[in-house]
VEXDREN-638247 format. One line per field, with one value per residue (C-alpha): residue number from 1; residue in three letters; x negated, z, y negated. Coordinates in pm, whole numbers. Each point is the difference from the previous one (the first is absolute). Example, Ala and Ser with C-alpha at 12.3 -4.5 7.8 and 13.67 -1.06 7.14 Angstrom:
pos = [1, 2]
code = [ala, ser]
east = [-1230, -137]
up = [780, -66]
north = [450, -344]
END
This chain:
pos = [1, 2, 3, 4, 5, 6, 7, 8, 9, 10, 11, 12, 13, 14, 15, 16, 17, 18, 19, 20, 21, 22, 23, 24, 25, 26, 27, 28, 29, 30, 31, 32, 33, 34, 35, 36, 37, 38, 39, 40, 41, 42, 43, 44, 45, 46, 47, 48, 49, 50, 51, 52, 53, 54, 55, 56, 57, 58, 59, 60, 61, 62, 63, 64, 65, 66, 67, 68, 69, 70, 71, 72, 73, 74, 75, 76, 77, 78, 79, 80, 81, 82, 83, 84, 85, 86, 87, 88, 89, 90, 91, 92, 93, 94, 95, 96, 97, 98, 99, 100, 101, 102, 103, 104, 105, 106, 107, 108, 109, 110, 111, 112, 113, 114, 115, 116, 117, 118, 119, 120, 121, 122, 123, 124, 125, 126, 127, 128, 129, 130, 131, 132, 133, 134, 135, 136, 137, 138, 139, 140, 141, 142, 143, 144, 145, 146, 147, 148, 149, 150, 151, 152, 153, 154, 155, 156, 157, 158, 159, 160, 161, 162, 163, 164, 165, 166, 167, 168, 169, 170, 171, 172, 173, 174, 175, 176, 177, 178, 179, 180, 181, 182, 183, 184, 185, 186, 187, 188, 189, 190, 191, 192, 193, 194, 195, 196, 197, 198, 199, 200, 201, 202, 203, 204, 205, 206, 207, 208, 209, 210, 211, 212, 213, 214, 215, 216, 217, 218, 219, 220, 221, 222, 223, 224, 225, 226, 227, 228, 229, 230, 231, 232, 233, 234, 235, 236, 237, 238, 239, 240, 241, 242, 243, 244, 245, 246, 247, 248, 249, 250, 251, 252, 253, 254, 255, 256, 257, 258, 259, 260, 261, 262, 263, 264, 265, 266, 267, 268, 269, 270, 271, 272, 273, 274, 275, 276, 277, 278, 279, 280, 281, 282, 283, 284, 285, 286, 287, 288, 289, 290, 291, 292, 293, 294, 295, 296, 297, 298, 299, 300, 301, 302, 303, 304, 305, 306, 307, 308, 309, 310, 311, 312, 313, 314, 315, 316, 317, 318, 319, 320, 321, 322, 323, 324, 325, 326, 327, 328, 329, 330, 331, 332, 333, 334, 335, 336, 337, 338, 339, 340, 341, 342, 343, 344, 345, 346, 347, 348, 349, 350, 351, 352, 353, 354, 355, 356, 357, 358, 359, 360, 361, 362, 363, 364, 365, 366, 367, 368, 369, 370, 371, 372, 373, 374, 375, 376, 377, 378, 379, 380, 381, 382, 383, 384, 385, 386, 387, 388, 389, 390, 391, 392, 393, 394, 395, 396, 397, 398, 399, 400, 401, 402, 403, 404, 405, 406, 407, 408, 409, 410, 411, 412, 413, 414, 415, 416, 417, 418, 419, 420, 421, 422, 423, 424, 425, 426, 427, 428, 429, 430, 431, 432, 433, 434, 435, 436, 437, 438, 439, 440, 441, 442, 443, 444, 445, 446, 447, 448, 449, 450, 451, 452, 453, 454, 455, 456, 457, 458, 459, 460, 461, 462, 463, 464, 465, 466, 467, 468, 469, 470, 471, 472, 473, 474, 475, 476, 477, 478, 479, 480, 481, 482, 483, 484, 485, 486, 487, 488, 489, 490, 491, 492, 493, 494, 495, 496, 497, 498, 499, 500, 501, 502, 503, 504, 505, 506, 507, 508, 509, 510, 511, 512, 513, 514, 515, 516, 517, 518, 519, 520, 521, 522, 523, 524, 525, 526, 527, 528, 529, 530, 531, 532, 533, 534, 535, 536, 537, 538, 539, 540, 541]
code = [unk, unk, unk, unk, unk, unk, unk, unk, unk, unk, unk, unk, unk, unk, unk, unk, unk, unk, unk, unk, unk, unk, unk, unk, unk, unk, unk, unk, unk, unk, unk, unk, unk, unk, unk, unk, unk, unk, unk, unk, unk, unk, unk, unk, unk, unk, unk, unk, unk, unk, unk, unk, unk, unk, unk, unk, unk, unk, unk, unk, unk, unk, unk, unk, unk, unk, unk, unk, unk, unk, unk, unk, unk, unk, unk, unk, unk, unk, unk, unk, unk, unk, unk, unk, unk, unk, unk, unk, unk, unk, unk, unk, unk, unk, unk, unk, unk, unk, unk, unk, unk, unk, unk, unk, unk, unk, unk, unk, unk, unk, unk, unk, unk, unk, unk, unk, unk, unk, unk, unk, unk, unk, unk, unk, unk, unk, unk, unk, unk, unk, unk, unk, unk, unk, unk, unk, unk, unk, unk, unk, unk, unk, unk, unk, unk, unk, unk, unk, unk, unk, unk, unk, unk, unk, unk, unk, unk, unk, unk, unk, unk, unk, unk, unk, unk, unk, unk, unk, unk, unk, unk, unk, unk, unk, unk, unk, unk, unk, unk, unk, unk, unk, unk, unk, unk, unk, unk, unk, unk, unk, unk, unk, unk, unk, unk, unk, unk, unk, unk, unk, unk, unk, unk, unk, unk, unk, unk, unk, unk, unk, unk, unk, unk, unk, unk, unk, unk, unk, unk, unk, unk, unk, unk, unk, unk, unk, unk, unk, unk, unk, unk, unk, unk, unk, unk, unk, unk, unk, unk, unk, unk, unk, unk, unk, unk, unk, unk, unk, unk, unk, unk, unk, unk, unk, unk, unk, unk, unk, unk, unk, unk, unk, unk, unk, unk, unk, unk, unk, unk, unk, unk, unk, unk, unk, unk, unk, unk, unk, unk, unk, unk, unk, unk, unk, unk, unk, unk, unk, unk, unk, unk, unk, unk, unk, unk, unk, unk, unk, unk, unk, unk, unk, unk, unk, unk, unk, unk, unk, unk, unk, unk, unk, unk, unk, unk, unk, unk, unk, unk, unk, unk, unk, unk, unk, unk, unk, unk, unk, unk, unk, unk, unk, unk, unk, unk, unk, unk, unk, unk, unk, unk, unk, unk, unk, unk, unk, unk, unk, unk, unk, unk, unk, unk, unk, unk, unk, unk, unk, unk, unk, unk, unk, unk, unk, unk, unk, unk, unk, unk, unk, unk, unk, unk, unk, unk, unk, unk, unk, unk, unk, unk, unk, unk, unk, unk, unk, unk, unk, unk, unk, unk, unk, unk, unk, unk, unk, unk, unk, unk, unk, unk, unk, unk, unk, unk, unk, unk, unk, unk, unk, unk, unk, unk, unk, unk, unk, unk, unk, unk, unk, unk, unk, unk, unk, unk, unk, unk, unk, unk, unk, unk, unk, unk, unk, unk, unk, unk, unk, unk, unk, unk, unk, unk, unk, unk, unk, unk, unk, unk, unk, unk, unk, unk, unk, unk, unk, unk, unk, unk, unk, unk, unk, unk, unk, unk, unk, unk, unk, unk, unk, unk, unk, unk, unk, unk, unk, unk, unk, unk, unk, unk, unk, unk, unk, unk, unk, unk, unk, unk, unk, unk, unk, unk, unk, unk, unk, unk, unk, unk, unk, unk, unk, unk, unk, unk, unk, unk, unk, unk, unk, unk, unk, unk, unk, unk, unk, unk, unk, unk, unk, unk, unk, unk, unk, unk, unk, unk, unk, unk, unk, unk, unk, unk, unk, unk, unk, unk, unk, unk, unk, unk]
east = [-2204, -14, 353, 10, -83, 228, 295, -58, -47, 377, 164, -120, 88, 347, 1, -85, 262, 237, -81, 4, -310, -56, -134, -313, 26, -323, -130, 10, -301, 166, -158, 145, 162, 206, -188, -91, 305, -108, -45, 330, 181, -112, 74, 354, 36, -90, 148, 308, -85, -23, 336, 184, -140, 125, 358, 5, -140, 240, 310, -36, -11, 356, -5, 340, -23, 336, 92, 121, -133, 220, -179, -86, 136, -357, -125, 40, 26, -102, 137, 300, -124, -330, -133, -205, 5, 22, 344, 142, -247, -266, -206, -218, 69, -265, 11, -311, -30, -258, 74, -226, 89, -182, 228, -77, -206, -154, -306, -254, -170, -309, 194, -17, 362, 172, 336, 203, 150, -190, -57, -159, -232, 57, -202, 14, 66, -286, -90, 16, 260, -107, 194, -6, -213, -328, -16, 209, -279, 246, 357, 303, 270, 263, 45, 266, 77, 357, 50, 298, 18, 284, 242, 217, -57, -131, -335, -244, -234, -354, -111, -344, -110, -341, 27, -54, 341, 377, 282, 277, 209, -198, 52, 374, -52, -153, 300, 249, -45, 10, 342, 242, -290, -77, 353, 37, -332, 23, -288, -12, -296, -214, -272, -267, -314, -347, -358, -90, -288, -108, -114, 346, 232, 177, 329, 64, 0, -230, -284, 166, -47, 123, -63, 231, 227, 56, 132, 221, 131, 208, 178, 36, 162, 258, 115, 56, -275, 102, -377, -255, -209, -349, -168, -274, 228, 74, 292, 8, -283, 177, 398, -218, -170, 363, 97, -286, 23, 361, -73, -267, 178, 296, -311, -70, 316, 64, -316, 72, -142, 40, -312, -218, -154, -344, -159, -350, -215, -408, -219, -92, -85, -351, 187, 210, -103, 246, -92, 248, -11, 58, -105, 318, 17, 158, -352, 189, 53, 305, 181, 349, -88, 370, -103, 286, 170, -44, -395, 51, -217, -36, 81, -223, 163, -318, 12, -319, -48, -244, 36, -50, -253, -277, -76, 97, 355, -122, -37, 188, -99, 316, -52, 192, -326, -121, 350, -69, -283, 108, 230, -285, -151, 314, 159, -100, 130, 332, 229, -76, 160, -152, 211, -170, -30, -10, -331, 62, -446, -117, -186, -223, -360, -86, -268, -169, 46, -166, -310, -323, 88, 384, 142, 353, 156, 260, -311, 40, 307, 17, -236, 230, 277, -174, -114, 362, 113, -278, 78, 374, -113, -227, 294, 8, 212, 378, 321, 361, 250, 344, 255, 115, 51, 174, -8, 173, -17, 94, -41, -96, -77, -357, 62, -274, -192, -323, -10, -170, 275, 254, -102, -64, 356, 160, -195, 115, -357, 98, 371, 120, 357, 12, 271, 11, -25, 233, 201, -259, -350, -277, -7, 61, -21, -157, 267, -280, 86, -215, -10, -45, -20, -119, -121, -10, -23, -346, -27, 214, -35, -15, 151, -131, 101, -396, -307, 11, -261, -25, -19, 363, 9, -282, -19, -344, 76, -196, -30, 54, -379, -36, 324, 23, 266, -102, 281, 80, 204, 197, 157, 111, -197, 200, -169, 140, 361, 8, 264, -204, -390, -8, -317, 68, -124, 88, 150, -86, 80, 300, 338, -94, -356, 183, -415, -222, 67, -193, -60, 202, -259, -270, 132, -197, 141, 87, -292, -305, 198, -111, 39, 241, 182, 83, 160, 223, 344, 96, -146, 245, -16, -163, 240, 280, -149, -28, 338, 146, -225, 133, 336, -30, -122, 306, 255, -105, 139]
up = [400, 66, 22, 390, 87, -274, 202, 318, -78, -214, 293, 248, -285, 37, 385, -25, -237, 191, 314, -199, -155, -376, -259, -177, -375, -96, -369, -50, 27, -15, -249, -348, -103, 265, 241, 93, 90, 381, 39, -180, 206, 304, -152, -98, 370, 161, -242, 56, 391, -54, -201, 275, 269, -227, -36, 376, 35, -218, 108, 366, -213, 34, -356, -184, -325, -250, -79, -334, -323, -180, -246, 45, -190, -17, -200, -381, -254, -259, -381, -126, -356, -157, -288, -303, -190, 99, 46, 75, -6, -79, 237, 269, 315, 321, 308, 228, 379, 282, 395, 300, 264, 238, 257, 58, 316, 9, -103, 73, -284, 52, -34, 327, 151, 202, -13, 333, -27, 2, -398, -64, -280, -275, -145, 128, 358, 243, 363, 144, -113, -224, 201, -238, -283, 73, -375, -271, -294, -326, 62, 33, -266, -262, -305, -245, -377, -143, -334, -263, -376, -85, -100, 297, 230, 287, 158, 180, 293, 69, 294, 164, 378, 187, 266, 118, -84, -7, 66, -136, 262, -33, -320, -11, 271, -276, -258, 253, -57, -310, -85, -95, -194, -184, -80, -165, -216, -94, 182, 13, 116, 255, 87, 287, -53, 266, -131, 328, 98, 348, 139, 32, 273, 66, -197, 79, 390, 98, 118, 342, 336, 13, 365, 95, -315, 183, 281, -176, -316, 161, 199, -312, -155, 278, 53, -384, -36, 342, 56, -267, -147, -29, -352, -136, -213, 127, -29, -95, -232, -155, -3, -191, -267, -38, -84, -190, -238, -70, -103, -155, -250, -37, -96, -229, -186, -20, -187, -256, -388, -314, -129, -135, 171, -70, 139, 20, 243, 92, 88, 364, 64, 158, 279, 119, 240, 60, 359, -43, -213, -359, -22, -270, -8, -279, -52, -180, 113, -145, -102, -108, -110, -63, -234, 42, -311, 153, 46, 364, 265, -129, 276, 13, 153, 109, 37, 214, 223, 243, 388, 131, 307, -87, 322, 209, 152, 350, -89, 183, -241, -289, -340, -332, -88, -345, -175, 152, -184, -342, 33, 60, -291, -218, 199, -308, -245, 143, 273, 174, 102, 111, 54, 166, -207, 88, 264, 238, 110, -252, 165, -204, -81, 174, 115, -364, 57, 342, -18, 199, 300, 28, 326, -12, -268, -132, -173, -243, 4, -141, -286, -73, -20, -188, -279, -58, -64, -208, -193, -31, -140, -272, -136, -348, -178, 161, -174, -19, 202, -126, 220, 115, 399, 131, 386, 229, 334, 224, 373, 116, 362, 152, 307, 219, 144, 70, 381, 45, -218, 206, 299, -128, -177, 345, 233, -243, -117, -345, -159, -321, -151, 178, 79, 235, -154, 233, 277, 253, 33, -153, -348, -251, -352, -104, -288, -274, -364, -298, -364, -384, -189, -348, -199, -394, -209, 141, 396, 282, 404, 288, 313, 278, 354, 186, -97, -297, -96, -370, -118, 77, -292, -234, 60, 84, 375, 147, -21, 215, 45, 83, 182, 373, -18, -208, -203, -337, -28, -338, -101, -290, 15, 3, -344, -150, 98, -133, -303, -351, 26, 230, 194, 420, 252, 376, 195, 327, 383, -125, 178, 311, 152, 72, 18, -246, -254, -7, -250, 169, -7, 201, 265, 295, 324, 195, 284, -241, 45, -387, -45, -338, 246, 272, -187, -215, 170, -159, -161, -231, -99, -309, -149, 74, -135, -321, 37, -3, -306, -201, 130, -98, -373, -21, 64, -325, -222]
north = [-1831, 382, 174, 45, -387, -120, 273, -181, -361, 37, 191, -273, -281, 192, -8, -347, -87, 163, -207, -303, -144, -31, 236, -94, 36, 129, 42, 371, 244, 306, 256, 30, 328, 253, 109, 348, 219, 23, -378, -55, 210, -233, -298, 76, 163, -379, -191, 191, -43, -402, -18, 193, -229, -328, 132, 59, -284, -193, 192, -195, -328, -174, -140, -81, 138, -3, 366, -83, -254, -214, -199, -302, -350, -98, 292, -90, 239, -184, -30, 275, -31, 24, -121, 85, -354, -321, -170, -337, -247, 199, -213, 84, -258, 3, -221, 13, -88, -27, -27, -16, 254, -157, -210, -350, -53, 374, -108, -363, -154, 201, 338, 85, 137, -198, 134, 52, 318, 335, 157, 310, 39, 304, 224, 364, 163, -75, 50, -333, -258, -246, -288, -320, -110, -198, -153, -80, 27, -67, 75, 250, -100, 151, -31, 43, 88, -20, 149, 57, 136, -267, 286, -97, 333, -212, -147, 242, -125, 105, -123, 54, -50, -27, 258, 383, 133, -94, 252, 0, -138, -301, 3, -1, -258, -211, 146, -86, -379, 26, 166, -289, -169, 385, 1, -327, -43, 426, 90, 376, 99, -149, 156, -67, 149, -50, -36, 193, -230, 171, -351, -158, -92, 354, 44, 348, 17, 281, -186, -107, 98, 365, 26, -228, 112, 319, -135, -282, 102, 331, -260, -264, 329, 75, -399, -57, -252, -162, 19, -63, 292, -66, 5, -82, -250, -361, -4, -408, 69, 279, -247, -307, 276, 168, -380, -155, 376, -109, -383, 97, 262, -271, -243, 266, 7, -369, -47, 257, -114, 160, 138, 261, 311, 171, 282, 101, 220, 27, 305, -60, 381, -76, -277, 306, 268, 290, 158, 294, 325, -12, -316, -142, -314, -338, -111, -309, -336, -92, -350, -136, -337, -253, -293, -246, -142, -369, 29, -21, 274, 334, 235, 334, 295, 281, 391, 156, 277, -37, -113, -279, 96, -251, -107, 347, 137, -129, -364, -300, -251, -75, 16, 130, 165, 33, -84, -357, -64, 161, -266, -268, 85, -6, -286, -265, 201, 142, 121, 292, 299, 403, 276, 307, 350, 317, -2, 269, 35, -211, -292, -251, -14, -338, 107, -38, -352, -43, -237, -73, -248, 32, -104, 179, 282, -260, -155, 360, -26, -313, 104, 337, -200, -289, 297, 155, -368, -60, 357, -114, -345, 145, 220, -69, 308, 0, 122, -182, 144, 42, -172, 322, 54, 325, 85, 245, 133, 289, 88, 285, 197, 110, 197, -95, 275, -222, 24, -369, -193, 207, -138, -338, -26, 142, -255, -268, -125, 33, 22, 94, 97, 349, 258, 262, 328, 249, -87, 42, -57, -235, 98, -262, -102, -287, -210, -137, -68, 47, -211, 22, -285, -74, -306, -20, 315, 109, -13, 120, -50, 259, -158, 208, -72, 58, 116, 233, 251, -107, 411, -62, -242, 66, 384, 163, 168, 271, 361, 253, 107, -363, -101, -6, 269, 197, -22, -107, -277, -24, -376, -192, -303, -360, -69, 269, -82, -376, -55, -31, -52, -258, -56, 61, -263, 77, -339, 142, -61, -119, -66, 221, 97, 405, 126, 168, 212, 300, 299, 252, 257, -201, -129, 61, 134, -331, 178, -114, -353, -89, -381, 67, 285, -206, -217, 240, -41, 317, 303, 66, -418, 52, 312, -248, -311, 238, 120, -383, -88, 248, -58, -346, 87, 251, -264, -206, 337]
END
C-alpha cells in the first residue's frame, strides 16, 4: 500500500474508532527497515496526531479507575526456597484433567448453535460483529496438569484453555474460587494459560458491538455497574468457564499419582512460518511425558509455538484448532495437554497439508495436527527428569500508551487489573505478572503474560540498519539469565493476555496500524517484561 493511502485509510480507521466502530486487525505490510527520514518524520507527526485525539477522546470517558494497586490475594508468588536436589519424597506426583467449556444446550446434535443468549466469536478485531457461532466443529474445553516434586513445597497448576485470550482479571476470577481449597492442599501456583485458537467463543471481550459500547458503557461506568457494559464476553458463558476452570484444577489435584517424568522434544522447523523480521523462532515441539507408578494413563504435557489460525481470524465456526487433533492422534496412548510458546507472527504451515478436493480448511488442519501427534508418538530418545520443581512469580506495570487498548479499557470492552497513573486523566498501567519456573536439573520455564517475540528469549533481535528505528537495541536475552545450564522454554499467554511483546526498536508507529502493533498495549511492554525476568532471577541470590 503506498505511504499516502496507508496515511488516510489509518486516520479514517482512527475517526472511525473514535465514533465507535471496530478496528480491523490486518496482517502487516508495512516495509521492513526505517523508512526514509522525510517519510518518518510524517509518520511520527500523525501518529502523534492519532494518540492526541485517543486521550481526548478517552479523557470524556467516565471510567472508574482505582488510583492506587494493592496486590491482590489471588496473585501467588510462588515457592520462598529453591532447590538444587531432590528432597522429601523424591517423587514426582501429576494429576491430569479435561472439561468442556461449552454450556449445555448451546449447541444441537448436528453442531449447529442453538444457544439463547447472544456470544461473540474470537479471533481478532473486525468490522462487522461476529454475532454467534454457526458450528461447533470439535469443541472448546480446558485442561489441567497438577504437578509436585514430593519435597513438601506445594503443588503447582498448569492449566490450559481453548480461546483467544484471558486477562488477568479473569483469571483471578478463576483464582478467586479457588483460595480456601489453594490453602489447604498447598497449591501455590495456579496458573491459566490460553492456546489462543482464533475460532473460539470470545473470552476477551473486544469483539462486541462498539457502536452501541460507546453509548452504554460511559453510563455502566458512572452507575457502578447499575447498567451492564457491553462486551464481547457473555457474561454466563464467561461465570460457567470461571467455574468449570476451578473444578477442573481441583479434579486435577485429587487425581494426583506418584510417578516418573521424561522429557523429549522434535524438530518441527519446516511446520513453522515466522511472518515478522528476524524470523527466531523454538523450532521444537516439546513433551513432558508422567508414566504413573500404578500403570494407569500416562498424561503428556506439550510445548509449541505456533497459532492456532487454521481456519482464519474471521471464522464463526468453533474449534480448538490443531491442538484438538494432536490430541486425536495421541488420545490412545495418553492424556493430553498444550501450552502455547512464545508465537508472537509465527503462524503454521497448513497449507503444506492442503489436498485436491477439500471442502473446508479444518480438513488441513486436521492433517497438521494429526502429523505433530504422529511426530510426538514416534519419539523414541527422552531423558528422566529429576523430581525437581522450582517456580516464582512477580508483577509488574506496562503503562499503556497504545491508543486502541486505551479506548477499549476506558469503554469497558476489555478489563484487566489497572491503576490510574496520576490523579487526573486517562493514563493507566496495566497490573500483569510474569514467571520462572524450572523442572529437573536441565530445563526451566518462561511465563510470559501475551505474545512474546521469542528474540526476547532466545536472543537474535535486529540491528539498527535493519530496525524500524533505527536504533540499536541492546538486551540480555532470557536464556542467558536462567540459573546453571538449563535449557529455556517460554509458557506463553499465560495468566493475563496484557498484548504483544515487541522488540523495542521495531515497533511501528501505531499510523501503519501493523497487526503485531495494534496489539502491543505498551511500547515500553517488552523493556519491562525484561526488567521483571531479571528481577525474578535476582531474588533466588
Amino acid at each position: 500500500m503506498k505511504p499516502f493511502r496507508r496515511r488516510a485509510l489509518s486516520l479514517a480507521i482512527c475517526l472511525a474508532l473514535l465514533l465507535g466502530a471496530a478496528v480491523p486487525a490486518l496482517a502487516a505490510d508495512d516495509p521492513e527497515g526505517p523508512p526514509p527520514m522525510l517519510q518518518g518524520i510524517l509518520y511520527n507527526i500523525e501518529d502523534f496526531a492519532l494518540r492526541v485525539i485517543a486521550n481526548i477522546w478517552a479523557s470524556l470517558i467516565p471510567a472508574k479507575m482505582p488510583r492506587s494497586y494493592v496486590q491482590s490475594p489471588d496473585f501467588y508468588p510462588g515457592m520462598e526456597r529453591f532447590i538444587d536436589v531432590p528432597e522429601g519424597a523424591r517423587k514426582w506426583s501429576l494429576g491430569y484433567a479435561k472439561r468442556s467449556l461449552i454450556p449445555e444446550g448451546y449447541f444441537d446434535k448436528n453442531g449447529d448453535y442453538i444457544g439463547g443468549n447472544d456470544v461473540y466469536m474470537g479471533g481478532g478485531l473486525e468490522l462487522t460483529e461476529r454475532k454467534n457461532p454457526v458450528k461447533l466443529l470439535d469443541d472448546q474445553a480446558v485442561r489441567v496438569t497438577a504437578l509436585s516434586d514430593g519435597s513438601g513445597r506445594g503443588i503447582v497448576v498448569l492449566a490450559s484453555i481453548d480461546g483467544y485470550a484471558l486477562t488477568s482479571t479473569d483469571v483471578r476470577a478463576i483464582r478467586f474460587f479457588l483460595r480456601d481449597y489453594a490453602q489447604e492442599k498447598n497449591i501455590v501456583s495456579i496458573n491459566i494459560g490460553v492456546l489462543h485458537q482464533h475460532s473460539c467463543i470470545d473470552t476477551l471481550g473486544m469483539n462486541g458491538p462498539l457502536p452501541l459500547a460507546l453509548l452504554v458503557n460511559p453510563l455502566a461506568n458512572l452507575t457502578g455497574g447499575l447498567i451492564a457494559p457491553i462486551s464481547g464476553k457473555n457474561s454466563a458463558f464467561m461465570a460457567n468457564l470461571h467455574c468449570v476452570t476451578a473444578e477442573a484444577i481441583m479434579e486435577a489435584v485429587e487425581g494426583m499419582k506418584r510417578g516418573e517424568l521424561y522429557y523429549a522434544a522434535v524438530d518441527a522447523e519446516q511446520y513453522i512460518n515466522d511472518k515478522r523480521p528476524p524470523e527466531v523462532i523454538d523450532p521444537l515441539l516439546h513433551r513432558f511425558r508422567f508414566k504413573p507408578d500404578d500403570g494407569s494413563r500416562e498424561t503428556w504435557l506439550v510445548n509449541y509455538a505456533a497459532h492456532c489460525v487454521g481456519i482464519g481470524a474471521g471464522t464463526r465456526e468453533v474449534t480448538g484448532d490443531y491442538p484438538y487433533y494432536i490430541e486425536q492422534e495421541i488420545s490412545k496412548k495418553a492424556n493430553f495437554q498444550m501450552i502455547q510458546g512464545a508465537q508472537l507472527a509465527i503462524s503454521v504451515h497448513n497449507g503444506m497439508f492442503a489436498q485436491e478436493g477439500d471442502t473446508h480448511g479444518i480438513q488441513r488442519v486436521e492433517r497438521y495436527g494429526r502429523n505433530l501427534g504422529k511426530m510426538l508418538v514416534g519419539i523414541k530418545k527422552e531423558v528422566k527428569v529429576d523430581p525437581i520443581l522450582n517456580i516464582r512469580h512477580k508483577e509488574f506495570r506496562v503503562p499503556i500508551d497504545n491508543p486502541l487498548h486505551l479506548l477499549l479499557f476506558r469503554y469497558g470492552m476489555i478489563k484487566a487489573e489497572g491503576v490510574r497513573r496520576y490523579p487526573v486523566g486517562p493514563a493507566m498501567d496495566l497490573i500483569t505478572e510474569a514467571g520462572y519456573m524450572e523442572m529437573g536439573k536441565n530445563l526451566a520455564m518462561m511465563f510470559a503474560p501475551g505474545e512474546m517475540d521469542p528474540p526476547l528469549a532466545f536472543g537474535g533481535g535486529l540491528t539498527a540498519e535493519e530496525a524500524w528505528t533505527g536504533k540499536e537495541f541492546v538486551f540480555t536475552p532470557m536464556q542467558d539469565l536462567v540459573r546453571g545450564n538449563r535449557k529455556l522454554l517460554v509458557f506463553g499467554i499465560m495468566n493475563d493476555h496484557s498484548g504483544y511483546y515487541l522488540l523495542p526498536n521495531d515497533i511501528h508507529n501505531f499510523v501503519l496500524f501493523g497487526n503485531e502493533e495494534i496489539n502491543t498495549a505498551g511500547t515500553k511492554g517488552s523493556e519491562l517484561l525484561l526488567e521483571a525476568f531479571g528481577g525474578l532471577l535476582d531474588s533466588l541470590g
